[in-house]
C-alpha atoms as a printed R data frame, in Angstrom:
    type eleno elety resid chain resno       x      y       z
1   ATOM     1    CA   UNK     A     1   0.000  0.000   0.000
2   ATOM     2    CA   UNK     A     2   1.111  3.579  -0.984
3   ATOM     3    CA   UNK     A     3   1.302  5.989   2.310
4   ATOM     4    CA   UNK     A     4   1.535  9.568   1.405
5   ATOM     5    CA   UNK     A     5   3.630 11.796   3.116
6   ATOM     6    CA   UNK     A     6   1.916 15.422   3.937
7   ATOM     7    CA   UNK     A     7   5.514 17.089   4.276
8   ATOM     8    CA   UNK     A     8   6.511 20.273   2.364
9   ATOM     9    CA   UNK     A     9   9.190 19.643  -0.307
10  ATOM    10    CA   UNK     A    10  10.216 21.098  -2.774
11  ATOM    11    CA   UNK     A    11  10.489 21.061  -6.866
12  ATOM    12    CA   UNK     A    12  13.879 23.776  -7.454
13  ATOM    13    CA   UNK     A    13  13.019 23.280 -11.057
14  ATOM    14    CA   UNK     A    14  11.582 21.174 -13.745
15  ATOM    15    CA   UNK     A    15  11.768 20.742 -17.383
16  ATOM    16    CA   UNK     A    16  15.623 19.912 -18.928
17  ATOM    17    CA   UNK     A    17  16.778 23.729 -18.728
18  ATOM    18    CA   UNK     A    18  20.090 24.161 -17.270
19  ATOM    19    CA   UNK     A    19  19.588 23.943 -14.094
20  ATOM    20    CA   UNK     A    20  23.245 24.702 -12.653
21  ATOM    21    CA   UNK     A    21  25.283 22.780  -9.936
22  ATOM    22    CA   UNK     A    22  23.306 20.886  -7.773
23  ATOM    23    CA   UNK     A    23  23.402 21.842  -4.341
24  ATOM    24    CA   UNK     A    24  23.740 19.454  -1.375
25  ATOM    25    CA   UNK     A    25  20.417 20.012  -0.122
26  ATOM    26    CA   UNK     A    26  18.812 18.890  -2.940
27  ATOM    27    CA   UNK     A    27  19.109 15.660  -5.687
28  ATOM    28    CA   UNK     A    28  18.183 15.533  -9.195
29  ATOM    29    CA   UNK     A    29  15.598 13.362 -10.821
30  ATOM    30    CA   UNK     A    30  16.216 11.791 -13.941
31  ATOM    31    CA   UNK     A    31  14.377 12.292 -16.738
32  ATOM    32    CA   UNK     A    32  12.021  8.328 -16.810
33  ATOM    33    CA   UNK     A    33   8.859  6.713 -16.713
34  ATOM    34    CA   UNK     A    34   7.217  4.607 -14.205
35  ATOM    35    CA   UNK     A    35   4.006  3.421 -12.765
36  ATOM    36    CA   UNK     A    36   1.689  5.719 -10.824
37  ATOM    37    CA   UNK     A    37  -0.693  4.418  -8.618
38  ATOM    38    CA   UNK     A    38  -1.337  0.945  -6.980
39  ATOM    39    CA   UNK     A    39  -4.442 -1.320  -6.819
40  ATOM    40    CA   UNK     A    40  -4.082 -1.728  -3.216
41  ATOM    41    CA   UNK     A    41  -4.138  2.007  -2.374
42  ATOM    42    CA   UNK     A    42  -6.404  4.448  -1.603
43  ATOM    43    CA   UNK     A    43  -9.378  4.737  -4.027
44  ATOM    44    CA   UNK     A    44  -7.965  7.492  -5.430
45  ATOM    45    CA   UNK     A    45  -4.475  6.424  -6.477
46  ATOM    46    CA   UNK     A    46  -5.307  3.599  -9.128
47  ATOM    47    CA   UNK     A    47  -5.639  1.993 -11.327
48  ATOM    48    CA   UNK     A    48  -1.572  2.082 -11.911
49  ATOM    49    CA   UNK     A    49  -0.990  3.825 -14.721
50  ATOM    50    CA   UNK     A    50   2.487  4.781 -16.942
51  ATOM    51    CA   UNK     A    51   3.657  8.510 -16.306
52  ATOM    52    CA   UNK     A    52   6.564  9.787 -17.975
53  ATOM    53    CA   UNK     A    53   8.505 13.265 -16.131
54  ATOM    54    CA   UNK     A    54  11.398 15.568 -17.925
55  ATOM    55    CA   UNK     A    55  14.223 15.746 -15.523
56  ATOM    56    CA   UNK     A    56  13.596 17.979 -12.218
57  ATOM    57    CA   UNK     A    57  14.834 18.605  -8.953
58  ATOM    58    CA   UNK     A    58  13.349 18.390  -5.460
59  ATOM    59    CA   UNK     A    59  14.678 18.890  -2.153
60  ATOM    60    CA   UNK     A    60  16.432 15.721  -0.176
61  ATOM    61    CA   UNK     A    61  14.363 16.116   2.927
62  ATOM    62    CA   UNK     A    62  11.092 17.837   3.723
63  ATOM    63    CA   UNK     A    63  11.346 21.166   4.936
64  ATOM    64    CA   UNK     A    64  11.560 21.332   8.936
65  ATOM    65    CA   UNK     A    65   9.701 23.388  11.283
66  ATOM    66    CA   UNK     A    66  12.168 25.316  12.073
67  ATOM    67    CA   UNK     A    67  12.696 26.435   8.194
68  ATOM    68    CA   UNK     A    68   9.036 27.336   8.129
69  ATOM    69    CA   UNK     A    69   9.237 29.402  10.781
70  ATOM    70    CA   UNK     A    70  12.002 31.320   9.449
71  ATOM    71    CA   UNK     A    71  10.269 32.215   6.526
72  ATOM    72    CA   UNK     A    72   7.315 33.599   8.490
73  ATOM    73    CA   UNK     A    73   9.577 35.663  10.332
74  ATOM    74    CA   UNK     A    74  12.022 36.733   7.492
75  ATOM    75    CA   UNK     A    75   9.074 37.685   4.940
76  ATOM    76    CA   UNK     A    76   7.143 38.887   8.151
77  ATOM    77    CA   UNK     A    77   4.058 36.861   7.056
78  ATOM    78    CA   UNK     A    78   2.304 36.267  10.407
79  ATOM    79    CA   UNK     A    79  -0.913 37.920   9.307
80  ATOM    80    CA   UNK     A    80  -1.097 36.391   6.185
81  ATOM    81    CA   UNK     A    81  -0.279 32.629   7.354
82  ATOM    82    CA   UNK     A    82  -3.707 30.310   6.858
83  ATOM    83    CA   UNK     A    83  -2.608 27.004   8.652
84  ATOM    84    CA   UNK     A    84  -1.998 26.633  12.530
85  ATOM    85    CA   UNK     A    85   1.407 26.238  11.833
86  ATOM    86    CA   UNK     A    86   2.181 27.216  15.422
87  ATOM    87    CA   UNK     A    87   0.459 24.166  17.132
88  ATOM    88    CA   UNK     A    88   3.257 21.890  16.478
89  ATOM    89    CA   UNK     A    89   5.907 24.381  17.505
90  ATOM    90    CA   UNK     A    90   6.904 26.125  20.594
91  ATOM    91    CA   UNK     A    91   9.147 28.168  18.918
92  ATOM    92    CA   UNK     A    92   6.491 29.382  16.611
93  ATOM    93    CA   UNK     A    93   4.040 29.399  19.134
94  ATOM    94    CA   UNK     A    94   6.196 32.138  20.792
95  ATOM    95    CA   UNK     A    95   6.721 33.979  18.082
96  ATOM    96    CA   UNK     A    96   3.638 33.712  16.518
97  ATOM    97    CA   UNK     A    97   2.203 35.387  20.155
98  ATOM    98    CA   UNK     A    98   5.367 37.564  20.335
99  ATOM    99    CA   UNK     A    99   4.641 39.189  16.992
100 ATOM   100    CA   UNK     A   100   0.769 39.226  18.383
101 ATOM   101    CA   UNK     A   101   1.712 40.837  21.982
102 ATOM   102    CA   UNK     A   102   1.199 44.637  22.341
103 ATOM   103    CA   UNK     A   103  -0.645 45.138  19.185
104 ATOM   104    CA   UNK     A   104  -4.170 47.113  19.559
105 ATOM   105    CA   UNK     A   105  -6.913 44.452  18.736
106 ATOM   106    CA   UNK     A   106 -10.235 45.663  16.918
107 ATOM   107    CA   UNK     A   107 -13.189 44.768  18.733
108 ATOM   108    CA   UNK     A   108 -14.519 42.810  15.472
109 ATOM   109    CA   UNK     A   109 -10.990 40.897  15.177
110 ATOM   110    CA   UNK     A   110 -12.288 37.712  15.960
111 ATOM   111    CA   UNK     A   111 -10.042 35.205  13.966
112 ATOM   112    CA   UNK     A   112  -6.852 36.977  15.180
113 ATOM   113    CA   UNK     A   113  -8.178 36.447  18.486
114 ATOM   114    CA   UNK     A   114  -8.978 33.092  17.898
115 ATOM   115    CA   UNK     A   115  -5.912 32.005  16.764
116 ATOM   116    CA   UNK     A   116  -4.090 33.714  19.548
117 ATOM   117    CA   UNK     A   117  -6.173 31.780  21.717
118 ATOM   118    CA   UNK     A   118  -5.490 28.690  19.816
119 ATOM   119    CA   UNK     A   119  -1.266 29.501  19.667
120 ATOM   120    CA   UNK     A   120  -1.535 29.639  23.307
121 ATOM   121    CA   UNK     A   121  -3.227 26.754  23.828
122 ATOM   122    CA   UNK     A   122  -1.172 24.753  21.520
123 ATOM   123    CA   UNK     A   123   1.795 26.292  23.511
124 ATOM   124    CA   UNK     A   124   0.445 25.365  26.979
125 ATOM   125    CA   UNK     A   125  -0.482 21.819  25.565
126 ATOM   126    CA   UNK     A   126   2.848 21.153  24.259
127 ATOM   127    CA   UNK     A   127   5.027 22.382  26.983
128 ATOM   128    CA   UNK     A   128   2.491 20.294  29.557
129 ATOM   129    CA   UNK     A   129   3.242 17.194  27.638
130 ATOM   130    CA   UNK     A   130   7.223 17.506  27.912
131 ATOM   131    CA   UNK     A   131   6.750 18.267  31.704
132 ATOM   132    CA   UNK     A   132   7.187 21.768  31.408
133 ATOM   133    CA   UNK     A   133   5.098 24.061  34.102
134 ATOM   134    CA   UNK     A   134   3.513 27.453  32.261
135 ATOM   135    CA   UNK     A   135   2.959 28.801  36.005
136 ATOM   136    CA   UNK     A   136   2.015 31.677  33.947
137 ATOM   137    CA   UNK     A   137   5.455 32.872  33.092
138 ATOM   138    CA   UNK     A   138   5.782 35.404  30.327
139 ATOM   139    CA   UNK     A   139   6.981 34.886  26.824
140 ATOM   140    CA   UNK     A   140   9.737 36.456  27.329
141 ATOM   141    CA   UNK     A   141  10.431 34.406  30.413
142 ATOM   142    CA   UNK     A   142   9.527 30.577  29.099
143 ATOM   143    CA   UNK     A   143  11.429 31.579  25.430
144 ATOM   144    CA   UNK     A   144  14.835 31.429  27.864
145 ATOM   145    CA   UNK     A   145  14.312 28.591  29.480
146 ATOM   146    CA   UNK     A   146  16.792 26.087  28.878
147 ATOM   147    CA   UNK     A   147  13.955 23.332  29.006
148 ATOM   148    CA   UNK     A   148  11.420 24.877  26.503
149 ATOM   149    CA   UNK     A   149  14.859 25.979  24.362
150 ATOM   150    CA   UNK     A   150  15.543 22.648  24.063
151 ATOM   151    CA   UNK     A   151  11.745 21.191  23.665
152 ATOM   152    CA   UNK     A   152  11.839 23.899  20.534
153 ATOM   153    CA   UNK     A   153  15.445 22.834  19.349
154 ATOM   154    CA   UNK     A   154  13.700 19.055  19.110
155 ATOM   155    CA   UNK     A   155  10.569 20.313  17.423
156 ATOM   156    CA   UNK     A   156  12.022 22.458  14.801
157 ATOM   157    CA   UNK     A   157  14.099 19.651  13.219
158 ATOM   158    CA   UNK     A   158  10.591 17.530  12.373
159 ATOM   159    CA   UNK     A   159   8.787 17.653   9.234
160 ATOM   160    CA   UNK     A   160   6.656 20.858   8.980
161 ATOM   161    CA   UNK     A   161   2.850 20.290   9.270
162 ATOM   162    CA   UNK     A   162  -0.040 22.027   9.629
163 ATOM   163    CA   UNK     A   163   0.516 23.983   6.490
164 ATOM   164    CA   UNK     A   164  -1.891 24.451   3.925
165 ATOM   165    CA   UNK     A   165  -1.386 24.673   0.041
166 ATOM   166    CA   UNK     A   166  -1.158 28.244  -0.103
167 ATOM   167    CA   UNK     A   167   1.353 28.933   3.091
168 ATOM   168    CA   UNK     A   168   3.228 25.862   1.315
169 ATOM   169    CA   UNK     A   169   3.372 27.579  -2.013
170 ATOM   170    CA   UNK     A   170   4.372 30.983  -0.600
171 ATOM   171    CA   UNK     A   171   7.446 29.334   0.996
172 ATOM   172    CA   UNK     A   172   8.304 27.749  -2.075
173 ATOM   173    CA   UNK     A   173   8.356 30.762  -4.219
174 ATOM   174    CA   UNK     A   174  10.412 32.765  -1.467
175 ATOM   175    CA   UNK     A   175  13.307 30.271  -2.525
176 ATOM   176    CA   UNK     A   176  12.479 30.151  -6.380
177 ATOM   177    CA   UNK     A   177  11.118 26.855  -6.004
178 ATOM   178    CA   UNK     A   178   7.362 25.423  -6.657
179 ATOM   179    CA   UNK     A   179   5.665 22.605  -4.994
180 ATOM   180    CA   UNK     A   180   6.389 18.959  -6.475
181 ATOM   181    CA   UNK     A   181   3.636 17.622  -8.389
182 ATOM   182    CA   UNK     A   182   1.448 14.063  -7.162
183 ATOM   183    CA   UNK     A   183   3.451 12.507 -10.247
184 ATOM   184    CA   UNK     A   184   7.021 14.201  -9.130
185 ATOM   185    CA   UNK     A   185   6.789 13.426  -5.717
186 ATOM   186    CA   UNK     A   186   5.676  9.770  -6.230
187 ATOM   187    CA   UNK     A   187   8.696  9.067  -8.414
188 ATOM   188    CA   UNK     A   188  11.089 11.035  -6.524
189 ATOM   189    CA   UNK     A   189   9.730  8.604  -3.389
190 ATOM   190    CA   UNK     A   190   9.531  5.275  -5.501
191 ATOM   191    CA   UNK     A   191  11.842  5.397  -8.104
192 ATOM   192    CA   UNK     A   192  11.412  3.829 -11.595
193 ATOM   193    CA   UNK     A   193  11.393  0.257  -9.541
194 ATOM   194    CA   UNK     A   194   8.227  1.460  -8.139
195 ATOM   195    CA   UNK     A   195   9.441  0.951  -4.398
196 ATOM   196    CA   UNK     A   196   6.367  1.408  -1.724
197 ATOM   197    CA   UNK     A   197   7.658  4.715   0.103
C-alpha cells in the first residue's frame, strides 16, 4: 500500500533547462517513466498507470519546522499565514504570540483572536506534555528557558505540518522553487522500480 507523506518539499526546477550545480540540499531526478498508482491504495491512487517526467529537482528532505518558521519571520508573514502552523511548535508558538503581543486588537478581530487563543493553547499543551510548568510565566520568560529551548530545538528539526497549500506555495516561491507535483513526488519517493515509500 502507498502511504503519502503530507511534508513540504520542494520542486527547485523542472523541465531539462540548465539547471546549474546541484546543491547538497537537494538531488536531481532523472528524466524516466514509471508506474503511478497501486491497486491496493487508496481509491484514489489507481488503477496504476504509466507517467513519464522531464528531468527535475526536489529537495532531499522535507522542509523542517524550524525552516518554516524562518520564513514567516524573514518575509514577516504572520498575518497572512492560513494554517496553525504554530500548534506543532513552541518556537512558533512564541513567536507567533510575540509578533501578536502589544498590538491594539479591533473589537470585530475575531479570527486573530482566535488564533491567539489557539497559539496559546497549543503552547500550553505542548510544553504540559514535555513536563514543562507554564505557572504563567511570560513569553519572554519561558522563550529562555533552557527546558522549553531545548523542547523547541527538538521540534524544529521535524517535518513541517499544519501547512496548507497556499502557506506551502508561498514558501516555495520565497526560494524560487514550486511545490512537487502528485506525479514528481511519487517518483522522486519510488523510483522507476516502483518501491512502496
Amino acid at each position: 500500500m502507498i502511504t503519502r507523506n503530507v511534508a513540504l518539499v520542494l520542486v527547485l526546477a523542472a523541465s531539462g533547462a540548465d539547471l546549474g550545480p546541484v546543491p547538497a540540499e537537494v538531488i536531481e531526478i532523472p528524466a524516466g517513466s514509471f508506474v503511478m498508482g497501486a491497486d491496493d491504495a487508496n481509491h484514489d491512487e489507481g488503477p496504476p498507470h504509466t507517467v513519464t517526467l522531464s528531468p527535475y529537482r526536489i529537495d532531499r528532505t522535507p522542509v523542517t519546522m524550524g525552516q518554516f518558521c524562518d520564513h514567516v519571520r524573514d518575509t514577516d508573514r504572520f498575518d497572512r499565514v492560513e494554517g496553525p502552523y504554530w500548534r506543532t511548535s513552541v518556537s512558533c508558538a512564541l513567536e507567533f504570540l510575540k509578533h501578536d503581543e502589544g498590538r491594539a486588537t479591533a473589537d470585530d478581530d475575531v479570527t486573530r483572536a482566535a488564533r491567539r487563543k489557539a497559539a496559546m493553547s497549543g503552547l500550553q499543551h505542548s510544553l504540559s506534555r514535555s513536563g514543562i510548568a507554564f505557572d504563567g510565566r511570560s513569553l519572554d520568560e519561558l522563550a529562555l528557558d533552557p527546558d522549553v529551548r531545548a523542547l523547541a530545538m527538538e521540534q524544529d528539526i521535524l517535518p513541517a505540518r499544519e501547512i496548507t497549500w497556499r502557506d506551502a506555495a508561498a514558501f516555495c516561491a520565497a526560494r524560487g522553487a514550486r511545490l512537487p507535483t502528485e506525479a514528481q513526488w511519487e517518483y522522486a519517493a519510488r523510483g522507476a522500480d516502483g518501491r512502496t515509500y
